[in-house]
DSSP file (Angstrom, degrees, kcal/mol; ACC not computed):
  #  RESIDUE AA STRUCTURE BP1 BP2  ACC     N-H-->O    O-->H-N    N-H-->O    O-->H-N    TCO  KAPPA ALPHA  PHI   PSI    X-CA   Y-CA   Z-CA
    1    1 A X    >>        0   0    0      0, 0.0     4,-2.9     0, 0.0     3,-1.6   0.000 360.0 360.0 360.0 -44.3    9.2  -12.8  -28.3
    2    2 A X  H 3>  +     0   0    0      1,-0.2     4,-2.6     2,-0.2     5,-0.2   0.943 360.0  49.1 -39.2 -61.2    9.3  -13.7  -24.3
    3    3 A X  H 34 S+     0   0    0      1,-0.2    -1,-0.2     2,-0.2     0, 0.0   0.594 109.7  42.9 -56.7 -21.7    6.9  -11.2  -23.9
    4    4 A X  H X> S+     0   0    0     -3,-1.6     3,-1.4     2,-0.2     4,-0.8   0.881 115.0  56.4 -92.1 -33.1    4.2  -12.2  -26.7
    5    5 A X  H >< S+     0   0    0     -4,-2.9     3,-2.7     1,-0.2     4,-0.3   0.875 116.2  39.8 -46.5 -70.5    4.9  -16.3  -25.3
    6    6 A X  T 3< S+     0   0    0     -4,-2.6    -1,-0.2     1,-0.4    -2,-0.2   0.446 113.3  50.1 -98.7  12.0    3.9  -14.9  -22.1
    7    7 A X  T <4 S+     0   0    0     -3,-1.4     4,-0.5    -5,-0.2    -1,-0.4   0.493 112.0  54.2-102.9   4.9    0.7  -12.3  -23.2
    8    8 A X  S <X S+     0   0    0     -3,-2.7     4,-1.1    -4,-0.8    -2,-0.2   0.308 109.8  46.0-102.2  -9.8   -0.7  -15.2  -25.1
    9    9 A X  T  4 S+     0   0    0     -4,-0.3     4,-0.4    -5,-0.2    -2,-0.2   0.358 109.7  48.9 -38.1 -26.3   -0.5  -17.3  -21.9
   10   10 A X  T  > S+     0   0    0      2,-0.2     4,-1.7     3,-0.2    -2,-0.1   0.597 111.1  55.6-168.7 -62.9   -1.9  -14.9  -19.9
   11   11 A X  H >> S+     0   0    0     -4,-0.5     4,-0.9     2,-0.2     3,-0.8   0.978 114.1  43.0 -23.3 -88.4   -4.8  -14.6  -23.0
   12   12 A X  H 3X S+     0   0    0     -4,-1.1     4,-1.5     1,-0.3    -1,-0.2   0.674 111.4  46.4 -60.6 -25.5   -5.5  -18.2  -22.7
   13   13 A X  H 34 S+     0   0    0     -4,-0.4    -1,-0.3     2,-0.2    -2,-0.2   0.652 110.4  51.8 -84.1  -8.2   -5.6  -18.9  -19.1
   14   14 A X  H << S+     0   0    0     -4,-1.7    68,-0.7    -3,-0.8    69,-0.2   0.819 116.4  45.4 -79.8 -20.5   -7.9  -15.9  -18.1
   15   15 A X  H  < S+     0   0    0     -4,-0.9    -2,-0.2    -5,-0.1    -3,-0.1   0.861 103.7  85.9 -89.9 -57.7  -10.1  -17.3  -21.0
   16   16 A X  S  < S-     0   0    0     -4,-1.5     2,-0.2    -5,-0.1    66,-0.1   0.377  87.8-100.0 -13.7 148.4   -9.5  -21.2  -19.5
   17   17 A X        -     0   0    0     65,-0.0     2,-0.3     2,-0.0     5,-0.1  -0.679  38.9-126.6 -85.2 163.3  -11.8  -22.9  -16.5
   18   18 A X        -     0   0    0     -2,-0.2    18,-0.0     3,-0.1    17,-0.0  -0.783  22.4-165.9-132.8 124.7  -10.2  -22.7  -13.6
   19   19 A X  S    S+     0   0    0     -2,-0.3     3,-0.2    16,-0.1    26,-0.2   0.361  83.7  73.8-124.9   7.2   -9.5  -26.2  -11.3
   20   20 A X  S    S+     0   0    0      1,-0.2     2,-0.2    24,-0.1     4,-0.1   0.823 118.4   3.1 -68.8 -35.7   -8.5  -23.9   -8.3
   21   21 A X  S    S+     0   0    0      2,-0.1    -1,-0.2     3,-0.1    -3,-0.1  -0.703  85.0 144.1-150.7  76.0  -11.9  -22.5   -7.1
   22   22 A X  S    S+     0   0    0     -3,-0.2    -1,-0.1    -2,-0.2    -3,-0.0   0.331  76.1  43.5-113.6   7.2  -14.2  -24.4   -9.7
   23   23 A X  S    S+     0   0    0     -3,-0.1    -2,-0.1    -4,-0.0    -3,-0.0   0.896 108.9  73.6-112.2 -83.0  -17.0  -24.9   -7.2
   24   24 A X        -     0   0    0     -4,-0.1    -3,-0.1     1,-0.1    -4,-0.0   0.321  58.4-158.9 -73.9 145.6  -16.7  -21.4   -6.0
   25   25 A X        +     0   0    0      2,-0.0    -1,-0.1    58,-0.0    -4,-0.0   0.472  45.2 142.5 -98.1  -7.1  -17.7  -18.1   -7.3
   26   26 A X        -     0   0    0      1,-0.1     2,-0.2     5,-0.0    -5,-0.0   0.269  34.1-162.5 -39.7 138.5  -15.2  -16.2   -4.9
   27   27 A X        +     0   0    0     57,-0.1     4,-0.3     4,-0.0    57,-0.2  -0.688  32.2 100.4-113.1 171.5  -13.6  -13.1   -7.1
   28   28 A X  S >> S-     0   0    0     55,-1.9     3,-0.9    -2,-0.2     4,-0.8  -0.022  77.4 -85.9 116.7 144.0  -10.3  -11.0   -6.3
   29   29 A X  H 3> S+     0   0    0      1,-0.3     4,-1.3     2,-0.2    -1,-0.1   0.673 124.0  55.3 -36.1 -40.2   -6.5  -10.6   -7.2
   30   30 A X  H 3> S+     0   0    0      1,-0.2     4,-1.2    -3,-0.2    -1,-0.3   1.000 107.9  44.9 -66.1 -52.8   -5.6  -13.3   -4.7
   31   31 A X  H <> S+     0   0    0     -3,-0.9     4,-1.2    -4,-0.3    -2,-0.2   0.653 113.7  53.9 -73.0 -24.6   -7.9  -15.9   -6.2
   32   32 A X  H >X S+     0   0    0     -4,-0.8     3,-2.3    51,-0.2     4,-0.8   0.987 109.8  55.3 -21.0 -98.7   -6.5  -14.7   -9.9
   33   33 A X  H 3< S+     0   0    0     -4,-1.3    -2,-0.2     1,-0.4    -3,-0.1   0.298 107.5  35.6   2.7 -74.6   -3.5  -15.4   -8.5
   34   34 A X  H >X S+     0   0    0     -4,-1.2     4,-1.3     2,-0.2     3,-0.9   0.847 109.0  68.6 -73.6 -42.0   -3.5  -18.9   -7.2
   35   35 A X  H <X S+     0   0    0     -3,-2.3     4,-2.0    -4,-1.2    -2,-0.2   0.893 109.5  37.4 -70.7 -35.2   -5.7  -19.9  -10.3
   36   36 A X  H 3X S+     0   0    0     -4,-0.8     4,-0.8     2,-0.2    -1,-0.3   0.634 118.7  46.0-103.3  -7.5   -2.5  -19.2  -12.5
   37   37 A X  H <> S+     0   0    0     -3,-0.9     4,-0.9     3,-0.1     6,-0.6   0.917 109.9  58.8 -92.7 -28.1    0.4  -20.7   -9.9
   38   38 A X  H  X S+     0   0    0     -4,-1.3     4,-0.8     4,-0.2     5,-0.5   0.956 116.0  31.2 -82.2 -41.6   -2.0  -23.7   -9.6
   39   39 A X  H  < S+     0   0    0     -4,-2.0    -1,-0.2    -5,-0.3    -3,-0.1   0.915 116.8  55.2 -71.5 -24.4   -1.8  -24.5  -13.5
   40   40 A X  H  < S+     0   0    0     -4,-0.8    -3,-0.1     1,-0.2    -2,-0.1   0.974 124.5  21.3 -83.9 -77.2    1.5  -23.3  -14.1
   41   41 A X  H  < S-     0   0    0     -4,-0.9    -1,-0.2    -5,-0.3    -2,-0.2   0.293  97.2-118.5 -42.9  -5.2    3.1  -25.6  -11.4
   42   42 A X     <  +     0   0    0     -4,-0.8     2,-0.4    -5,-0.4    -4,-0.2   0.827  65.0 137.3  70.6  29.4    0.7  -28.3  -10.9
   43   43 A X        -     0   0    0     -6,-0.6    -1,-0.2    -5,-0.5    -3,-0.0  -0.688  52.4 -99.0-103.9 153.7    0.0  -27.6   -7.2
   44   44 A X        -     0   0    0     -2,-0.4     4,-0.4     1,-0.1     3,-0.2  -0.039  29.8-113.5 -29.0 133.9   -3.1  -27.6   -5.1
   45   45 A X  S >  S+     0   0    0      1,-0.2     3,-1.3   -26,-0.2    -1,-0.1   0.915 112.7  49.9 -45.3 -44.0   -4.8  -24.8   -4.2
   46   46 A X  T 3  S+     0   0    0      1,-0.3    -1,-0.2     3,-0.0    -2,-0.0   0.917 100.1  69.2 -79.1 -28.4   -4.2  -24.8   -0.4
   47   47 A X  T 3  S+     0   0    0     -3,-0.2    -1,-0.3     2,-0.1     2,-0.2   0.468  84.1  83.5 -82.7  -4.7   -0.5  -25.3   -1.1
   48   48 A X    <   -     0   0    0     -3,-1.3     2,-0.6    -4,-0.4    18,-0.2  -0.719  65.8-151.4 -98.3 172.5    0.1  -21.3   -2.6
   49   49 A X  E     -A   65   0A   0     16,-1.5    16,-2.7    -2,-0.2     2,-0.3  -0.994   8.9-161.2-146.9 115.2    0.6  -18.8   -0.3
   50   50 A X  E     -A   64   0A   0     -2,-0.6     2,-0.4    14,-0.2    14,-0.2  -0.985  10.2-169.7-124.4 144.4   -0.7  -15.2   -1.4
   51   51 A X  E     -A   63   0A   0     12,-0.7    12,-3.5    -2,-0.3     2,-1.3  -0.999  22.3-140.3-152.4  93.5    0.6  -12.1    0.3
   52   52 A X  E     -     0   0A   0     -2,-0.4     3,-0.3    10,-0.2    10,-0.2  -0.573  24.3-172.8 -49.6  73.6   -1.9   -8.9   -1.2
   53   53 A X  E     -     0   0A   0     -2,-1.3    -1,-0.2     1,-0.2     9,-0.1   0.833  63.0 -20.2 -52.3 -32.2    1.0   -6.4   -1.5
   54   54 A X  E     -A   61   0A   0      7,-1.3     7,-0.7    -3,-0.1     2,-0.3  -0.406  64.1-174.1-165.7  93.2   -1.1   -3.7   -2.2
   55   55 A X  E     +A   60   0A   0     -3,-0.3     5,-0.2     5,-0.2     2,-0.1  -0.845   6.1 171.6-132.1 145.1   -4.7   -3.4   -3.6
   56   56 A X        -     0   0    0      3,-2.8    -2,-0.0    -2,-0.3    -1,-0.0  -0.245  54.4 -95.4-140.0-178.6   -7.0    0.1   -4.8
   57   57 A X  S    S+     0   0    0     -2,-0.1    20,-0.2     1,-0.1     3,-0.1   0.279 129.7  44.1 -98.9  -6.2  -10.1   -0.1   -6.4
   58   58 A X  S    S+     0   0    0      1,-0.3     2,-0.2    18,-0.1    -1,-0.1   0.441 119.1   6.4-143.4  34.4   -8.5    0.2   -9.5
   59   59 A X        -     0   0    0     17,-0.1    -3,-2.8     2,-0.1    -1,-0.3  -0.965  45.4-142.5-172.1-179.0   -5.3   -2.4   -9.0
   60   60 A X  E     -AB  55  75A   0     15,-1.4    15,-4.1    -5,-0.2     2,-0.3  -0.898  14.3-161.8-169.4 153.5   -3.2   -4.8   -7.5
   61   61 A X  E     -AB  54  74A   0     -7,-0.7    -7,-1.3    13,-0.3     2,-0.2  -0.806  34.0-173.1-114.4 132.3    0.1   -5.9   -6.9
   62   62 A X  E     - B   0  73A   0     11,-2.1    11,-3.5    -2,-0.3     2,-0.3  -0.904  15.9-161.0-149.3 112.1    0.1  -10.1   -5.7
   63   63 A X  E     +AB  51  72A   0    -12,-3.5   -12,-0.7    -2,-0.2     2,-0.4  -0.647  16.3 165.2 -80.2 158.1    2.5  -12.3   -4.5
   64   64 A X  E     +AB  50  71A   0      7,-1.6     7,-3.6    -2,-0.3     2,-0.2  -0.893   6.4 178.4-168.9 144.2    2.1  -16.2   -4.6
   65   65 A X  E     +AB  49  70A   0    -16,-2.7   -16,-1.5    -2,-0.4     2,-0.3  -0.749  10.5 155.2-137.2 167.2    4.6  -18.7   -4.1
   66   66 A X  E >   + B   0  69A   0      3,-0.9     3,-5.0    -2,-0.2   -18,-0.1  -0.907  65.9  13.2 179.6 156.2    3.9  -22.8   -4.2
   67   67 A X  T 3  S-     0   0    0      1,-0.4     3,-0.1    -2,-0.3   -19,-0.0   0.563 135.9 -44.6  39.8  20.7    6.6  -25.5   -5.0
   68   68 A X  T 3  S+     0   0    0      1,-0.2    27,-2.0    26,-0.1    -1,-0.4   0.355 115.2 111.9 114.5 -20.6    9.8  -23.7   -4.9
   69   69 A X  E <   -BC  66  94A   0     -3,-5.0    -3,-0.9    25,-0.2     2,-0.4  -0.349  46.5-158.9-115.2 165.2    8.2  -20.4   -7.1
   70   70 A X  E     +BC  65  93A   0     23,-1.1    23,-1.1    -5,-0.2    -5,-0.2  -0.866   8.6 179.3-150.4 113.8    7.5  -17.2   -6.7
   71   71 A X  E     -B   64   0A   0     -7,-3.6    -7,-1.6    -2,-0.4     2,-0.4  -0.622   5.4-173.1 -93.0 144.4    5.0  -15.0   -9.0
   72   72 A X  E     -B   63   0A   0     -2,-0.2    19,-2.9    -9,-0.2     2,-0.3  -0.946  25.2-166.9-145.5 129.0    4.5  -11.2   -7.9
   73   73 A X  E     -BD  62  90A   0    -11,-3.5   -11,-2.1    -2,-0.4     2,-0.5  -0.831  20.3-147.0-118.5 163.5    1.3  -10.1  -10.6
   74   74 A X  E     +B   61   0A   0     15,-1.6    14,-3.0    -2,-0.3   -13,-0.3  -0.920  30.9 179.1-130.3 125.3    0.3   -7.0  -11.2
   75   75 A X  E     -BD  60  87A   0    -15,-4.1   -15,-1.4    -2,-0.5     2,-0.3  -0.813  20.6-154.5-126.0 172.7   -3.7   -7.0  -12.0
   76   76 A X  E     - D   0  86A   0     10,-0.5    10,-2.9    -2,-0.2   -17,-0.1  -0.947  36.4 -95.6-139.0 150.4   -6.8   -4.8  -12.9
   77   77 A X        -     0   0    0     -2,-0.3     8,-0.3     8,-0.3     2,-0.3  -0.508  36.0-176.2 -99.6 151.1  -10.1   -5.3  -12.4
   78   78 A X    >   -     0   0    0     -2,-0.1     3,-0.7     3,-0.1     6,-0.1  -0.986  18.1-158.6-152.0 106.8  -12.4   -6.8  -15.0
   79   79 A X  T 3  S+     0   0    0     -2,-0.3     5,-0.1     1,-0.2    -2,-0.0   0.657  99.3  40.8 -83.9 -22.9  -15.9   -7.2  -14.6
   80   80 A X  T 3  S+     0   0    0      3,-0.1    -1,-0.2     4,-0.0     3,-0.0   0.594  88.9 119.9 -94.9 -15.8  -16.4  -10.0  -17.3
   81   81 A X  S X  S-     0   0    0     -3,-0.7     3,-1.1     1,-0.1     5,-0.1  -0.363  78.9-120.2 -77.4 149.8  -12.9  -11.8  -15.9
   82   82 A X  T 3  S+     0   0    0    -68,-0.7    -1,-0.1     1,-0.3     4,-0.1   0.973 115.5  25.1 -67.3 -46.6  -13.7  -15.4  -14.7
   83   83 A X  T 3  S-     0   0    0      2,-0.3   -55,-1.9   -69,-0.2    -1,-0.3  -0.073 113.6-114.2-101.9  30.6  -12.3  -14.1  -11.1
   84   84 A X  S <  S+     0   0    0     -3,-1.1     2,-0.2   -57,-0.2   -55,-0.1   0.375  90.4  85.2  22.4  39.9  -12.9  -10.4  -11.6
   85   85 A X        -     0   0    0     -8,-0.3     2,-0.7   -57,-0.1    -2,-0.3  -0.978  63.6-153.4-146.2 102.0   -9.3   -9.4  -11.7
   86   86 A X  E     -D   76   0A   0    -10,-2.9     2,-0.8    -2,-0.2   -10,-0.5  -0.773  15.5-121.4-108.1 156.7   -7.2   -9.4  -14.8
   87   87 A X  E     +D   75   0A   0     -2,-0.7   -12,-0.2   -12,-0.2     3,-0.1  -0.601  28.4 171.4 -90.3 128.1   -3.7   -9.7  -15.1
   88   88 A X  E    S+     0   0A   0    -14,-3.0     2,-0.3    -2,-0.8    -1,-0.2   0.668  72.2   9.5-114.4 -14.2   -1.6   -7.1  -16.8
   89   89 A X  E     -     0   0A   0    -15,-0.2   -15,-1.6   -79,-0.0     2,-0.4  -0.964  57.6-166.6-155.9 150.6    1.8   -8.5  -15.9
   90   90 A X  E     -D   73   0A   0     -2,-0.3   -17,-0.2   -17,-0.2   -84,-0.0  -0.953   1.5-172.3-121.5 138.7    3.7  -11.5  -14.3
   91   91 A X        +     0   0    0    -19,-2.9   -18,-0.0    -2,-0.4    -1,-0.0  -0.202  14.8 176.9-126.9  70.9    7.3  -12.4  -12.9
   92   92 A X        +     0   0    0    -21,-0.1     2,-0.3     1,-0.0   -21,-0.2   0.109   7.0 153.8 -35.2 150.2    8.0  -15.3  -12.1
   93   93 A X  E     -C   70   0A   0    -23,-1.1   -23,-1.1     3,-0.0     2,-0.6  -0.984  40.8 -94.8-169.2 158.8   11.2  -17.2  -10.8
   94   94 A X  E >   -C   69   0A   0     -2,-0.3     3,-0.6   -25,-0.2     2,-0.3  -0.705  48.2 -99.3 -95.9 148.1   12.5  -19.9   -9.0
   95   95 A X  T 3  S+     0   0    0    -27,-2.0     3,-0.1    -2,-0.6    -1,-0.0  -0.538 104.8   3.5 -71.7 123.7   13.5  -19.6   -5.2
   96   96 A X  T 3  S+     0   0    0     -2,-0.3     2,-0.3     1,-0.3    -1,-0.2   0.974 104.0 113.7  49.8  76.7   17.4  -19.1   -4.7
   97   97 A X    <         0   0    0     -3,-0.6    -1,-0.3     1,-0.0    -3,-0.0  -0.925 360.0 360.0-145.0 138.4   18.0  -19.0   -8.4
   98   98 A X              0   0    0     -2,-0.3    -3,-0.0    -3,-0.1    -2,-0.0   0.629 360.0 360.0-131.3 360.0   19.2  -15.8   -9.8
């Protein structure tokens, strides 16, 4: 049931406008990224910090942290996706919680 909450989330925010980069057309797994820590936490844009662990032409692995959290996403590229990156999994957690 965890999983469907959080593929139906995942649905609806890729679908969603975006209030990180809503002036900007910039595309890529980072900019994904911060577009889903900025709604999920309420923070700014300039406040996430994303660290490209690893990225191919046909994935990517992304951290981004803000406000205490830490996402690491796992994405594939999407030519119709707002930011031209979709996300195929998330984990999320809070910092020094286990």
């Amino acid at each position: 049931m965890k999983n469907l909450i959080a593929l139906i989330m995942l649905a609806v925010t890729a679908t969603s406008t975006s209030y990180a980069d809503e002036a900007t057309n910039e595309k890529g797994p980072d900019k994904l990224a911060v577009s889903f820590i900025t709604q999920f936490y309420e923070v700014a844009a300039d406040t996430v910090q994303v660290t490209v662990i690893k990225q191919t032409r046909l994935s990517a692995k992304v951290k981004a942290e803000a406000k205490g959290h830490v996402c690491i996403f796992d994405a594939q590229p999407l030519s119709t996706a707002q930011y031209g990156w979709a996300a195929s999994s998330m984990n999320c957690k809070q910092l020094g919680s286990m």
